[in-house]
C-alpha positions in Angstrom: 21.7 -27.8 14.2 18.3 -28.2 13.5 17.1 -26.5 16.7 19.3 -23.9 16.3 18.0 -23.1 12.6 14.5 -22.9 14.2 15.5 -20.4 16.4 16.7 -18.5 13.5 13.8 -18.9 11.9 11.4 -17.9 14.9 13.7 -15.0 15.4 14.0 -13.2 11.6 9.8 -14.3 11.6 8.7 -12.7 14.8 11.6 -9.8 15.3 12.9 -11.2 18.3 16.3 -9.7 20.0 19.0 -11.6 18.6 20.3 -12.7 21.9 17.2 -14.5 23.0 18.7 -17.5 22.8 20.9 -17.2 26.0 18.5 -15.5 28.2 17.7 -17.8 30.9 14.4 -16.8 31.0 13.9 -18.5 27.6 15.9 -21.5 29.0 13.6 -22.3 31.5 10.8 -22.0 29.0 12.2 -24.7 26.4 13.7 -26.7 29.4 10.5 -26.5 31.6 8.3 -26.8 28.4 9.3 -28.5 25.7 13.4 -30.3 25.6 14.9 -30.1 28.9 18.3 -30.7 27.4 17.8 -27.3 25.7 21.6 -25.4 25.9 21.7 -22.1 26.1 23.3 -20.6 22.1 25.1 -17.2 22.3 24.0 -14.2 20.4 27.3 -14.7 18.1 26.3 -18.1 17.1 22.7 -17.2 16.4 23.9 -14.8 13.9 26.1 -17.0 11.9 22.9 -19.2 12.0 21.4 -16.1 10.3 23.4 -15.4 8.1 23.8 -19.3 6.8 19.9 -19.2 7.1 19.6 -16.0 4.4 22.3 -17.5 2.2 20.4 -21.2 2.2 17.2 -19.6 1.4 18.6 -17.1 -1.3 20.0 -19.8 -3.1 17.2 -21.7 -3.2 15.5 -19.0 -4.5 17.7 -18.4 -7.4 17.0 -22.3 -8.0 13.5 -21.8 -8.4 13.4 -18.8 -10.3 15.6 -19.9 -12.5 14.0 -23.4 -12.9 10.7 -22.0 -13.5 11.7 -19.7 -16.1 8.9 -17.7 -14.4 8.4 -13.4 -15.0 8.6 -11.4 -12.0 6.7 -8.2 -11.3 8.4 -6.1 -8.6 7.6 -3.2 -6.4 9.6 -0.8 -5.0 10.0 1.4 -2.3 12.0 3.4 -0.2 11.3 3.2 3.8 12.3 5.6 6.3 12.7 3.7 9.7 12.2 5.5 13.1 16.3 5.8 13.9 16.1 8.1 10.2 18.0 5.1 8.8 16.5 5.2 4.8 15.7 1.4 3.0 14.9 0.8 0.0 12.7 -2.7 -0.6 12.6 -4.8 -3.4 9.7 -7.0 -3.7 9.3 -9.8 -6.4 5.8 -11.4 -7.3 5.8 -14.1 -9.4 4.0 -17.9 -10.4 5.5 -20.7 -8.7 5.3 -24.7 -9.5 1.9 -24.8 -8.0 0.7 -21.9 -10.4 0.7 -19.7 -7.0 1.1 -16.2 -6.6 4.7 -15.9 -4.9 5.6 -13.1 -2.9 9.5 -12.7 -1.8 11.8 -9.7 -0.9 14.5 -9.9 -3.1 16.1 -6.6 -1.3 16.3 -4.8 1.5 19.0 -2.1 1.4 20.5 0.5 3.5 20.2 4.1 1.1 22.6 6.1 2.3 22.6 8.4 -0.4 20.7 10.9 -2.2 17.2 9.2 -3.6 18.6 10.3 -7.3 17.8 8.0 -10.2 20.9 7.1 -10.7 21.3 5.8 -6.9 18.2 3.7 -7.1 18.6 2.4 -10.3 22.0 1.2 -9.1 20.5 -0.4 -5.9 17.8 -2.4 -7.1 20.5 -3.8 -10.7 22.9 -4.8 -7.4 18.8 -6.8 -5.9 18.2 -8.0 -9.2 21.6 -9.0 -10.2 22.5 -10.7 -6.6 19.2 -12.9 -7.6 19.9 -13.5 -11.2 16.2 -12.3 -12.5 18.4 -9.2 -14.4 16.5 -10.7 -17.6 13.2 -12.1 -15.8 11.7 -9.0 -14.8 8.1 -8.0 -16.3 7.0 -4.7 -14.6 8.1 -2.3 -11.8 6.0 -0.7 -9.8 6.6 2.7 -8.3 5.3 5.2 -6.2 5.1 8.7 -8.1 8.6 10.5 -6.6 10.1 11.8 -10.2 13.4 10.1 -9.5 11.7 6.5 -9.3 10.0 7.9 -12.3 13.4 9.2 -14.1 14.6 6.0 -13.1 12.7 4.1 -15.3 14.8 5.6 -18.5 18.1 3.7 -17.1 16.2 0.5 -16.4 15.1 0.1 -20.0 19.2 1.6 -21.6 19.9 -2.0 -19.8 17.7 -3.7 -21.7 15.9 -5.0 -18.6 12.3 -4.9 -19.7 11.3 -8.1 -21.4 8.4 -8.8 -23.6 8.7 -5.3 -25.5 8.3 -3.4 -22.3 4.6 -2.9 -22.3 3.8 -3.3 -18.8 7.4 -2.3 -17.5 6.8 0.7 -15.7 3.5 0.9 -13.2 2.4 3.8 -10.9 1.2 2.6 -7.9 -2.7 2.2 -7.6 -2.9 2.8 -3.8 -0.8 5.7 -4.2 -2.8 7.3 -6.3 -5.5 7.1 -4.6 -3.9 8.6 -1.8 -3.1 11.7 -3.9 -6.4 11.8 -5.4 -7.9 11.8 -1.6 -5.7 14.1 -0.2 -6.5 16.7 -2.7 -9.9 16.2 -1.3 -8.9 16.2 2.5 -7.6 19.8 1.7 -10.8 21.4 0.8 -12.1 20.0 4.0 -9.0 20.5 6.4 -10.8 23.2 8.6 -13.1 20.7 10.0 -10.6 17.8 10.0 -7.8 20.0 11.8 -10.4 21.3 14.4 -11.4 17.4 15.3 -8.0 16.4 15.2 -7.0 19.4 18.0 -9.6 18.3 19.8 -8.9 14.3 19.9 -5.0 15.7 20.3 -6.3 17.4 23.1 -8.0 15.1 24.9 -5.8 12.1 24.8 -2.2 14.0 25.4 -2.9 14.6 29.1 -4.1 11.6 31.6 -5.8 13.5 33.9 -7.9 15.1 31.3 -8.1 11.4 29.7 -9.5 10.3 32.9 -11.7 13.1 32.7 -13.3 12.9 29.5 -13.7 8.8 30.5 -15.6 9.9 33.3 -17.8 11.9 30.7 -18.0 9.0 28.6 -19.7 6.7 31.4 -21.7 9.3 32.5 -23.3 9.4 28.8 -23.7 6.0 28.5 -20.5 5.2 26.3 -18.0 2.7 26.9 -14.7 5.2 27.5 -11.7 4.5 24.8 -8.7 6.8 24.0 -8.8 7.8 19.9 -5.4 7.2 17.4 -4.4 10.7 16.1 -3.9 10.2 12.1 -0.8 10.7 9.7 -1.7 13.2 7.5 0.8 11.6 4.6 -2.0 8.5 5.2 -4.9 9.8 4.4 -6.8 6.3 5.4 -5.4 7.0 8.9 -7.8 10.0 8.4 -10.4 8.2 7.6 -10.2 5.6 10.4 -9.4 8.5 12.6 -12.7 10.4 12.0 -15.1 7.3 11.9 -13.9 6.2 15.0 -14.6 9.0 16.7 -17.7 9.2 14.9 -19.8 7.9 17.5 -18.3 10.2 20.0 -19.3 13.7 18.3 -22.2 14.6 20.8 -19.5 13.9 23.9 -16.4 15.1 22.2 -18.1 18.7 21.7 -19.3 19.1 25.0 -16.2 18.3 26.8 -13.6 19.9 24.6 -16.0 23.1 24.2 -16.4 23.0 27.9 -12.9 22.4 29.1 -11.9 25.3 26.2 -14.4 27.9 27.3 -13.2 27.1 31.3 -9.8 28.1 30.2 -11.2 31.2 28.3 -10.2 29.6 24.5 -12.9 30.0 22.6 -13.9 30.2 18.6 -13.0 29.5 16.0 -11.2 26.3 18.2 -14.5 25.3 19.6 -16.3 22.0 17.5 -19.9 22.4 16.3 -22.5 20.1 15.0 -21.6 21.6 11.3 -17.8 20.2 11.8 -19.6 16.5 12.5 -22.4 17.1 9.8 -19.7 17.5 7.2 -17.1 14.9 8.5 -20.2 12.8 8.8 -20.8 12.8 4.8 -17.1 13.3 4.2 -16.6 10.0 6.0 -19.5 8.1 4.1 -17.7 9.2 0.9 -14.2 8.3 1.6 -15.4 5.1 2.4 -15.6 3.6 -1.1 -12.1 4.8 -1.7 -11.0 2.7 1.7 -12.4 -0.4 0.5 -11.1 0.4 -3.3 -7.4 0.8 -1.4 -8.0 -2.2 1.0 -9.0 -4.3 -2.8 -5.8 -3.4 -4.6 -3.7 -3.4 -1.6 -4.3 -7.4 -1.8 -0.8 -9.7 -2.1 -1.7 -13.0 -3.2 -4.5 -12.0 -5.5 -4.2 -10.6 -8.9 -5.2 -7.1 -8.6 -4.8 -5.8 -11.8 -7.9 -7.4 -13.3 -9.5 -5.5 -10.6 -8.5 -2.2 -11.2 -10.6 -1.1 -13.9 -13.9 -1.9 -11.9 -12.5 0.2 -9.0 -11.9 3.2 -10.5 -15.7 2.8 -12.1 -16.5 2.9 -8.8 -14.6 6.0 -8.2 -15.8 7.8 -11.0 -19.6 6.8 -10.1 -18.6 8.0 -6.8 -17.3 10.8 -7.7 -20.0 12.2 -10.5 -22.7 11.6 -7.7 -21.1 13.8 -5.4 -20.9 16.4 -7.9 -23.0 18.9 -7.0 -23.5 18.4 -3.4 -23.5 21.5 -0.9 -20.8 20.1 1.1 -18.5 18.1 -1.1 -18.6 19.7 -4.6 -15.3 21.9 -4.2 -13.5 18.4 -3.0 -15.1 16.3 -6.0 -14.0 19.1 -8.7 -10.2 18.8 -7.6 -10.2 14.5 -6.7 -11.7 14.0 -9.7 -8.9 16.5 -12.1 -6.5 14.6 -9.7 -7.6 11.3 -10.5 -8.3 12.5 -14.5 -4.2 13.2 -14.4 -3.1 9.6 -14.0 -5.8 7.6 -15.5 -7.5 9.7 -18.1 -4.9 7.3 -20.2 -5.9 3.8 -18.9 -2.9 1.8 -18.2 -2.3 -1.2 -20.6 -1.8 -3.9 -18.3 -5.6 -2.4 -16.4 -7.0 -3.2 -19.6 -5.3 -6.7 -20.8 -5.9 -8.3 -17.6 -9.7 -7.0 -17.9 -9.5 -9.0 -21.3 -8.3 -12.1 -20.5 -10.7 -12.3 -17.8 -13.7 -14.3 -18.9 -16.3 -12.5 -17.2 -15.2 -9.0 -19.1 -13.3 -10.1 -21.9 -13.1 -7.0 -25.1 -16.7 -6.2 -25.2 -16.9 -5.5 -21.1 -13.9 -3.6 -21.4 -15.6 -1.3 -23.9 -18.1 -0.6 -21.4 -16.3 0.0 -18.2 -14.6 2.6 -20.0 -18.0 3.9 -21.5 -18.9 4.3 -17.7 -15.8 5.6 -17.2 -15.7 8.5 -20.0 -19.4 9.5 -19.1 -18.9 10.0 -15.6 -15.4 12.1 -16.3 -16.0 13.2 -19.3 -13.8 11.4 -20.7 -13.4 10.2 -24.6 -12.2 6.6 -25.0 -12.7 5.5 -28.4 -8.9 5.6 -29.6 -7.7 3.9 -26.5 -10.1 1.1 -27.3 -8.5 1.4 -31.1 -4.9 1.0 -29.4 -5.2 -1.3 -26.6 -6.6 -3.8 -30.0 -4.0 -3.6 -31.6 -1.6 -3.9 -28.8 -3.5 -7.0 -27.5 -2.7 -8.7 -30.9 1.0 -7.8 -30.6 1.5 -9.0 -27.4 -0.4 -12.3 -28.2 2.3 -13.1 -31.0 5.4 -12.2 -28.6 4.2 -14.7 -25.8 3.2 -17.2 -29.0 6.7 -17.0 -29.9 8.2 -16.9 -27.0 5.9 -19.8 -24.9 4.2 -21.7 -27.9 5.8 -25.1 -28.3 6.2 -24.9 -24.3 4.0 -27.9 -22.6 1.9 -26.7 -19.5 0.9 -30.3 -18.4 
């Protein structure tokens, strides 16, 4: 049995075909390598060892959470796989014995449906009910689609948020980021789109790809073949154009040259003012990369965090102001940005305050940098997030005061 859960194990870790277990091939790997009295289990079998395997570690889970007494913050999304099959994930973060951030996914469900409110919240009640954290949950985070946002509303008829619902509903960071970039990408989509023809170009045709390697050598440059980007991904964008980056001089010549053989010429020819910009474009994007690579991190806090990245942003942002190239982009990523977090979320600025190295006092003057490089007037959000930090002090006294930590 124990051999047989470790296949289980290797197989729902690493996504192996779940009738790997009787191929011969693997056979004479175990046998040749490691047990030769390895036998051969069916595809039927290792299923049932799934299955047994999920229910074993979901009720352990359950165990834990429930002997903890822990909070859980969850994110959730909905995933589109490539057969068009929809999913939406639940994800749970929480403390464990070992005061360690926990990551687990609670859920994983089949959407059939309409993404309504209603369906969604229905989904994740069946996740959290399944699990038994109904009345453990601290936050949810979303993405920005109005029906997780509408969603919200039933969650909290249920009486699901806990602690007076301060930090119940999130917006995700990343996300935003992404809509506050691809406002930008927009006022520079001529010179993206015409790089992007040209990599498409150059790489959807193997001839031509051996080609433009030829070119490469002959330039001194180690030949590679360049990702096209996602445009919903707008740090596939990025990637995209500094990868390429190096490239620019022999990108132009060949595609120009192979276009003007053919008789295509402007506007779908490159020039050295399509690079220039996407040069700077890509030396600005870059801080937002590294902000989304920061807040992107799982078994870190990342909330304390937050507040320092988007004073990095807005720094970013009010130096690129009036520059030639990137001004129109700057004036509609930083409105953008000003719609989600001209009100600083609560939970940005509580975790800023219990950290030691920020406390009240370096709050006040992150948001200072904040307000003078968007124009932006935080004096009564200071006032409230006070008098909010007092509040929620006295519900955690109450609630975890006469509890020993030791």
């Amino acid at each position: 049995m124990h051999a047989r859960e470790c296949l289980a194990r290797y197989i729902a870790q690493t996504d192996q075909p779940i009738n790997i277990g009787e191929s011969p091939f693997y056979k004479e790997l175990i046998t040749s390598a490691y047990n030769p009295q390895y036998e051969s289990v069916s595809r039927t079998t290792t299923r049932n060892d799934l299955i047994r395997l999920f229910e074993t570690e979901r009720d352990d889970l359950v165990a834990e959470i429930q002997h903890l007494s822990v909070s859980v913050a969850l994110t959730s999304d909905i995933w589109n796989a490539c057969s068009k099959q929809d999913y939406l994930c639940v994800t749970g973060h929480y403390l464990n014995s070992d005061w360690r951030i926990t990551k687990r996914i609670f859920g994983f469900r089949p959407i059939d449906f309409a993404h309504t409110a209603e369906n969604i919240f229905n989904v994740i009640m069946k996740v959290l009910e399944t699990y038994e954290i109904t009345h453990h949950i601290l936050s949810i985070t979303f993405d920005n689609a109005s029906a997780n946002t509408s969603s919200i509303a039933l969650f909290v008829a249920r009486n699901i948020p806990q602690d007076g619902g301060y930090f119940f509903h999130q917006r995700c960071a990343c996300h935003i980021i992404n809509l506050v970039v691809q406002a930008g990408l927009k006022q520079v989509s001529d010179q993206i789109d015409r790089i992007r023809d040209a990599i498409s170009w150059i790489c959807s045709s193997n001839p031509r790809f051996s080609e433009f390697k030829r070119h490469c050598k002959l330039n001194g440059l180690k030949p590679r073949r360049f990702q096209t980007d996602m445009p919903v991904r707008w740090n596939s964008t990025y990637l995209m154009l500094q990868n390429c980056l190096e490239y620019d001089t022999t990108i132009t010549c060949f595609y120009n040259m192979k276009l003007t053989e053919t008789g295509q010429l402007s506007p779908k020819l490159l020039s050295t003012d399509d690079w220039y910009v996407e040069k700077i474009f890509v030396q600005f994007l870059k801080i937002f990369y590294n902000v989304t690579v920061t807040l992107s991190g799982v078994y870190y806090p990342t909330s304390s965090q937050a507040i320092h990245q988007i004073v990095e942003m807005s720094e970013l942002l009010n130096s690129y102001r009036e520059d030639e190239h990137l001004g129109a982009a700057v004036v509609v990523m930083e409105t953008k940005l000003k719609k989600y977090w001209a009100n600083i979320p609560l939970l940005y600025a509580l975790s800023a305050i219990i950290d030691p190295m920020v406390k009240l006092s370096g709050l006040e003057v992150l948001l200072e940098f904040i307000g003078i490089n968007l124009s932006i007037d935080y004096s009564e959000q200071i006032t409230d997030i006070r008098t909010k930090l007092f509040e929620i002090f006295h519900i955690y006294e109450t609630r975890f005061g006469n509890i020993d930590i030791l």
